[in-house]
C-alpha positions in Angstrom: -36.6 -11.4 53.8 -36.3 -8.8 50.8 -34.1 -5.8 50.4 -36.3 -3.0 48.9 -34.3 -1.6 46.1 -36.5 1.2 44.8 -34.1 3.9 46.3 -31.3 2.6 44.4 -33.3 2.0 40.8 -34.6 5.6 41.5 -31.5 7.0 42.2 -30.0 5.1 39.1 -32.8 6.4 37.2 -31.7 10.0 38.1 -28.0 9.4 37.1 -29.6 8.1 33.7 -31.9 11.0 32.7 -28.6 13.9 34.0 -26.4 12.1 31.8 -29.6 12.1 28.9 -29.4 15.6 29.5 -25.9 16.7 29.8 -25.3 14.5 26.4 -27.7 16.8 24.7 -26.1 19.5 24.9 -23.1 18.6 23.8 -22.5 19.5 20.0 -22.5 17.2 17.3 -22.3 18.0 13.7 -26.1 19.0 13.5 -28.6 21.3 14.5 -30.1 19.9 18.0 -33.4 21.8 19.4 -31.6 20.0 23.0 -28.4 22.3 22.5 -30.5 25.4 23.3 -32.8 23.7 26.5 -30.4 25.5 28.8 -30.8 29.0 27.5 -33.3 31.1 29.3 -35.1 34.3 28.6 -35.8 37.3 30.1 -40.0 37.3 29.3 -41.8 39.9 30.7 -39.9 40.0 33.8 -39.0 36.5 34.3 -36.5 34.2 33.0 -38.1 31.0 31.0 -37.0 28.4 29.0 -36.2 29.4 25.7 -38.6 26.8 24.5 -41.6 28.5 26.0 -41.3 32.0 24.4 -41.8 30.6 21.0 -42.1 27.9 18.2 -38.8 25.9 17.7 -37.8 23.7 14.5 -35.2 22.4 12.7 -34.5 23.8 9.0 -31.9 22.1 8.1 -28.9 19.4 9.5 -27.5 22.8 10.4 -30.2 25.3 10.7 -32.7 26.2 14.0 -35.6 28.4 13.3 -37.3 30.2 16.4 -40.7 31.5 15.6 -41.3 34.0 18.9 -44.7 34.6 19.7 -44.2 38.0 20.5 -42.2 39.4 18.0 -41.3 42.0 20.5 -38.9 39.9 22.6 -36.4 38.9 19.4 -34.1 41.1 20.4 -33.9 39.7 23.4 -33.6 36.0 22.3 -31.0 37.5 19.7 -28.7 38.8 22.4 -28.8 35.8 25.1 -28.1 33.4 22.1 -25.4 35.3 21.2 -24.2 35.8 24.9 -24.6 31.7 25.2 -21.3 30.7 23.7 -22.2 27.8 21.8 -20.5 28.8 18.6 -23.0 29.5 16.5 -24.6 32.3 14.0 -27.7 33.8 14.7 -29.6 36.4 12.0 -32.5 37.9 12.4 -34.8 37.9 9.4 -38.9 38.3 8.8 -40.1 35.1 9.8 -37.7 35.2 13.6 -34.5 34.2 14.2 -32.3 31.7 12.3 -29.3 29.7 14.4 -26.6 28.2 12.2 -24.4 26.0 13.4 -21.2 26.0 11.7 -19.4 22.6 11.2 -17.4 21.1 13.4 -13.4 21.4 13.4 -11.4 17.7 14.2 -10.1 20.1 17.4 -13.4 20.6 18.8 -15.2 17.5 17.9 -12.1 15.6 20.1 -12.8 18.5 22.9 -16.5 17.4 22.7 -15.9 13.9 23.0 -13.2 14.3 25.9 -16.0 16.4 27.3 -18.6 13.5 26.8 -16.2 10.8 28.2 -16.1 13.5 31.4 -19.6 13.7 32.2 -19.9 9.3 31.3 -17.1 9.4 34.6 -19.2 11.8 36.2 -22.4 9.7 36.3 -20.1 6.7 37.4 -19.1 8.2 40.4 -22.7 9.1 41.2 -23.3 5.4 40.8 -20.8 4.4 43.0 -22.0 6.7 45.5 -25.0 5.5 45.5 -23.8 1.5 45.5 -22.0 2.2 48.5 -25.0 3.6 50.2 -26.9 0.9 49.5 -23.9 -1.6 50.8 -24.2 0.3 53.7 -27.7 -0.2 54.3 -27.7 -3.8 53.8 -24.9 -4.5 56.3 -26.5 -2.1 59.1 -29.6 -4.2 58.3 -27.7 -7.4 58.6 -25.8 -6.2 61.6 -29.5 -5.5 63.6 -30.4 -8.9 62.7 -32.8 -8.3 60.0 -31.3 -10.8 57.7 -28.7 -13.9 57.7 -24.9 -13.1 56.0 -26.1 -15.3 53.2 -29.4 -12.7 52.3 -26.5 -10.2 52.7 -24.5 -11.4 50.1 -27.3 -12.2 47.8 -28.6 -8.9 47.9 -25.0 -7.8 47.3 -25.0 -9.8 43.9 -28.2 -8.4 43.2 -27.4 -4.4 43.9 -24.1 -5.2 42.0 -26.0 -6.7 39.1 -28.3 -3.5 38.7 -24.8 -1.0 38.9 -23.9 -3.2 36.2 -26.5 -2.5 33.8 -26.3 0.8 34.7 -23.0 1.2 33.7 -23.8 -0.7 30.8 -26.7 1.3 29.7 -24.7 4.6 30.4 -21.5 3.5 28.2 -23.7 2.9 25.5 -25.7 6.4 25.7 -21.5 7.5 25.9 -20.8 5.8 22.6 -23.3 6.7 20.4 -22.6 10.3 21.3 -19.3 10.0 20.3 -20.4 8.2 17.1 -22.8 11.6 16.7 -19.9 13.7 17.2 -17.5 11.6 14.9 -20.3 11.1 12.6 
């Protein structure tokens, strides 16, 4: 008898690529194209990734450049960056639209990793959601006779092992954030 643990490596998966993407946008001392994957536009009636109105690039460790396609919608990009909160500078010039990032103060790079740190616990109590669940499984499938107690605790051992890496592989995404942040 084998316990299918796809569900579970999915779901851990998942809990992987949210914290990927909640790290990103988190601030660290240089320009990140990811810090401005949440901001959408209003183009031509509907609201789209900011990403998909025009060409982004880094100038600089503290520079973005957006190249619109229509030049027509920079206002518009101008004045949701600006409503976005992130901190930054935004000008307007020939070429499109310039975002500077000012550099971090020791008061907001310790807010950032505390905020970091928050979404690292987060993703852990996702995983342990998601281990009980599939605790849960394997003693209702035990309990219909579908395996012995030993398979039971074997596949324990094993689901515990995978949490483990998890947590592992999540810590160390945590870290080197911080070490972005600090760096």
């Amino acid at each position: 008898m084998i316990y299918n643990f796809t569900p579970l490596k999915t779901s851990v998966k998942d809990v992987e690529e949210w914290l990927k993407k909640e790290n990103a946008q988190i601030r660290t001392g240089r320009a990140s194209i990811g810090l401005l994957d949440f901001i959408r536009v209003d183009s031509y009636g509907s609201l789209v990734p900011l990403n998909q109105v025009g060409n982004m690039s880094t100038e600089d460790p503290r520079t973005i450049r957006i190249s619109p396609w229509d030049s027509s919608q920079i206002k518009e990009i101008e004045k949701v960056l600006v409503a976005s909160n992130l901190g930054v500078s935004v000008a307007v010039d020939d070429r499109g639209i310039r975002v500077s990032f000012p550099p971090l103060t020791t008061e907001r790079r310790d807010e950032f990793i505390k905020l970091a740190k928050t979404k690292l616990e987060q993703a852990k109590i996702s995983l342990r959601k998601h281990r009980d669940e599939t605790w849960e499984a394997i003693q209702a499938k035990e309990k219909e006779g579908g395996m012995s107690e030993d398979e039971k605790f074997r596949f324990k051992t094993e689901m515990e092992k995978i949490i483990q890496d998890t947590v592992k592989t999540l810590e160390a995404m945590c870290k080197k954030k911080e070490e972005e942040i600090t760096g």
